[in-house]
C-alpha positions, 0 to 999 in steps of 0.5 A, spaced: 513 518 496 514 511 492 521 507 493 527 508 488 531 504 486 538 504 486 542 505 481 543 500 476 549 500 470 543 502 466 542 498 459 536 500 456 531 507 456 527 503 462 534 502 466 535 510 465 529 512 468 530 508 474 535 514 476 531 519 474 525 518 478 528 521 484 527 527 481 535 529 481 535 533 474 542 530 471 546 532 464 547 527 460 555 527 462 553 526 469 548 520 467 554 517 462 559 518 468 553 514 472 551 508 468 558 507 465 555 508 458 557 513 452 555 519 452 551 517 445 548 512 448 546 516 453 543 521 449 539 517 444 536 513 451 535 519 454 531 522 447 527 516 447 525 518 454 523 525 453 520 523 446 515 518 450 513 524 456 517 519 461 522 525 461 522 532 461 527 538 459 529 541 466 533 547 465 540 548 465 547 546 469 552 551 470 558 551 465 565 549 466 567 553 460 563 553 453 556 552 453 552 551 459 549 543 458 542 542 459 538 538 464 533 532 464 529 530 469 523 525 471 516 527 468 511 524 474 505 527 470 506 524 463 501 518 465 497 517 470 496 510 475 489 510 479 489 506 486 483 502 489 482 501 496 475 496 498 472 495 504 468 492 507 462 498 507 466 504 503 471 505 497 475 509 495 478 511 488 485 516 487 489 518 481 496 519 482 502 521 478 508 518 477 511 519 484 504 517 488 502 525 489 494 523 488 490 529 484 484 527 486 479 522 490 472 520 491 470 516 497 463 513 498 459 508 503 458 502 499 456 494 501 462 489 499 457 483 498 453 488 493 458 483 488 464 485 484 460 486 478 457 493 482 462 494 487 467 494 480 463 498 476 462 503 482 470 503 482 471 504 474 465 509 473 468 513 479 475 513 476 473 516 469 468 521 472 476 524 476 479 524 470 474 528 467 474 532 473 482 533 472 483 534 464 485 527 462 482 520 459 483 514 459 488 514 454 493 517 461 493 511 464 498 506 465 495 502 471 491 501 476 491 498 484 486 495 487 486 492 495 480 489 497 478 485 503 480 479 504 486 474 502 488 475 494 492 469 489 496 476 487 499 473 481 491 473 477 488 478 481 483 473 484 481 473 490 481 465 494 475 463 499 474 470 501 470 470 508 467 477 508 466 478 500 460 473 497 460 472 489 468 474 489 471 468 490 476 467 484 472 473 480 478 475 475 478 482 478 483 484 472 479 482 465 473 486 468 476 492 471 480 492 463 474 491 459 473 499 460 480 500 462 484 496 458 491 498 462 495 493 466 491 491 473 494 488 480 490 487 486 492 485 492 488 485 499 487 491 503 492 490 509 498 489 503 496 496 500 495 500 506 502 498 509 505 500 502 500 507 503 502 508 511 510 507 509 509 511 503 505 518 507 509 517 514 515 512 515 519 513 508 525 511 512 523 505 514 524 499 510 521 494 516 515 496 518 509 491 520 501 494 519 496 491 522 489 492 521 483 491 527 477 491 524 472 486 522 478 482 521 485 482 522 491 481 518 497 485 517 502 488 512 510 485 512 514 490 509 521 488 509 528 490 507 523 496 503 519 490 500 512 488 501 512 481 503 507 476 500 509 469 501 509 463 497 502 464 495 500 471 497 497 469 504 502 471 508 500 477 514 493 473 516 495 474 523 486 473 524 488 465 524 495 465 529 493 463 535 493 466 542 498 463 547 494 460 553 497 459 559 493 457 564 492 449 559 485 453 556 484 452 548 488 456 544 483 461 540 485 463 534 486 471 535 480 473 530 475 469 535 477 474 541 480 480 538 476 483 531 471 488 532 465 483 532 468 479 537 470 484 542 462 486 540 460 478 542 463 479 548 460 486 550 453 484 549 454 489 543 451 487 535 457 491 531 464 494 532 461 501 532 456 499 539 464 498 542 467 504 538 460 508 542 460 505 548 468 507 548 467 514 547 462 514 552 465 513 558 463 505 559 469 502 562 467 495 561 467 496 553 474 501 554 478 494 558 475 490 553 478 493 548 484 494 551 484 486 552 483 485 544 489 489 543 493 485 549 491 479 544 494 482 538 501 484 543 501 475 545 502 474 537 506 480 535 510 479 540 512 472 536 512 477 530 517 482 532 522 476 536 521 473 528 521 479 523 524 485 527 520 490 525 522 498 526 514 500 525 508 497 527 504 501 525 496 499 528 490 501 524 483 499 522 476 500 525 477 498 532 483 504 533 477 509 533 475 507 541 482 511 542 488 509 546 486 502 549 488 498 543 493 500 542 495 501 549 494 493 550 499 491 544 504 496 548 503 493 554 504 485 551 509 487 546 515 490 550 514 485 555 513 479 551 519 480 546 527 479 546 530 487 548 535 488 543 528 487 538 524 492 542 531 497 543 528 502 538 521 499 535 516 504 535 508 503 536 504 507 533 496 509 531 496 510 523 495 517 520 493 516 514 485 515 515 481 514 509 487 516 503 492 510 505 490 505 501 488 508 495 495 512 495 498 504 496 494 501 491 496 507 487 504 505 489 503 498 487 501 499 480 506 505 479 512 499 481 509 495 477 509 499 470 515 504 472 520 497 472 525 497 467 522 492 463 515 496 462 517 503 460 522 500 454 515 496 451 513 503 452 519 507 449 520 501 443 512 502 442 510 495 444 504 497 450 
């Protein structure tokens, strides 16, 4: 479930293990023949690995005359990484092995405004209450995912003027969460880690996939070339302030003032995005084409989105996706219309399947590509974590 990479002429123990993680048990003459090093060289590297749990004995290879040559295989229990995902009104806290295989997870109703010193002690007590659960202590873990709503400075973990997060802005989310989990710490905004999420559990093969969320905001998830893009600063996805084309020579609105869950809302006389998402299930058709008109919005922006990026995946998720088809019929209806035919011949369209799992799985695989690059597991390995 989480990205390989490819393989490298390996140098280190962290550039062996980087072949090792796609669960291909390999002898250590074919790791030799992989890398071009020796097999000395190989055989120390790999008894590094196995000594520091990254590796495990995984049985024997057939013989081609003399004595059958043991196997070595990636260990994805030997640590654990945990993955947070925040929203506006709920939480959800996994913990996932090495390959992203979450173990456990617990969900609640929680209130984003509450501030990060509440909402993160939550998030933290939760998470040491499921290692309980399965065995294990805080000493197993070896990172932590976090997404939260709103737009994230990715390199310090601080969120930056975040509209829907009062008492947040520059909170420094990493020093708090490791004063009780004193492990590497990344945080990201909740569209980022649930593209990663959804690519992860659905579209494995598909390195250009765009994941756009409707709900009290929107924003979306670049993931291109098999790489989640963030841009220069981290702000890259905030689909919410494009604005929609006109034509008819009327002010351009920015996409979030016409197509989020409360817009949609304000226009139907309603007070929140769970009125629509009622009144949809009801049978009210005024509310059922407005919120095929929200999804026809979104289609006039990522039009521009699949003439620029090219995505294989668009992939449609948030709150407002409850009322059904029509959103998503709207962005059809504009997108295939709209752009150019040869970015449209094979893109596909789709509702997200990962339901309340996916972000967490993404935070979870964010932190897994982080302390599993070559670099970390040798601070590892040489005892310098």
């Amino acid at each position: 479930m989480v990205t390989v990479p490819s393989a490298p002429r390996a140098a280190s123990a962290g550039d062996l293990l980087q072949l090792l993680r796609d669960g291909e048990p390999r002898t250590k003459a074919e790791i030799a023949a992989l890398t071009g090093l020796s097999r000395s060289t190989v055989a120390a590297r790999i008894d590094a690995l196995l000594a520091s749990g990254f590796a495990m004995p995984a049985g024997e290879a057939a013989s081609s005359g003399g004595r059958r040559p043991s196997r070595v295989a990636f260990s994805p229990l030997s640590r654990l990484v945990v993955g947070i995902d925040l929203g506006a009104t709920h939480g959800v806290v996994a913990l996932s092995d090495l390959a992203g295989t979450i173990l456990a997870e617990s969900a609640a109703r929680l209130r984003i405004t509450d501030g990060p010193e509440s909402v993160l002690d939550w998030a933290v007590g939760e998470t040491l209450e499921l290692l309980a659960d399965v065995g294990r202590d805080a000493d197993d873990v070896l990172g932590v995912g976090i997404g939260v709503p709103g737009p994230v400075e990715h390199d310090t973990g601080r969120p930056v003027n975040p509209p829907i997060m009062p008492g947040w802005d520059r909170f420094d989310i990493p020093a708090f969460v490791r004063r009780r989990l004193p492990v590497t710490v990344l945080v990201d905004n909740d569209v980022n880690v649930l593209a990663l999420g959804e690519q992860a559990m659905f579209w494995p093969d598909a390195d250009d996939l765009v994941f756009v969320k409707v709900s009290t905001g929107i924003g979306a998830g670049v993931i291109m070339g098999g790489r989640l893009q963030r841009g220069a600063r981290g702000s890259a996805g905030d689909l919410g302030h494009v604005r929609v084309p006109v034509t008819d020579g009327a002010h351009s609105p920015d996409l979030e003032a016409v197509a989020s869950g409360p817009a949609i809302a304000a226009s139907l006389d309603g007070s929140t995005s769970e009125d629509v998402i009622a009144a949809v299930r009801g049978g009210d058709a005024r509310a059922a084409e407005a919120v095929r008109q929200a999804g026809r919005d979104v289609g006039e922006v990522l039009a521009g989105v699949v003439n620029l990026l090219n995505p294989s995946v668009i992939v449609i998720g948030g709150s407002i996706t409850r009322a059904g088809e029509h959103l998503i019929a709207g962005v059809r209806e504009v997108v295939y219309r709209r752009s150019i035919p040869l970015a449209t011949q094979d893109l596909t369209i789709a509702p997200s399947r990962g339901g309340e799992s996916a972000g967490a799985l993404g935070a979870a695989i964010m932190a897994i590509d982080a302390t599993l690059d070559a670099e970390s597991v040798d601070a590892i390995v040489n005892g310098r974590f």
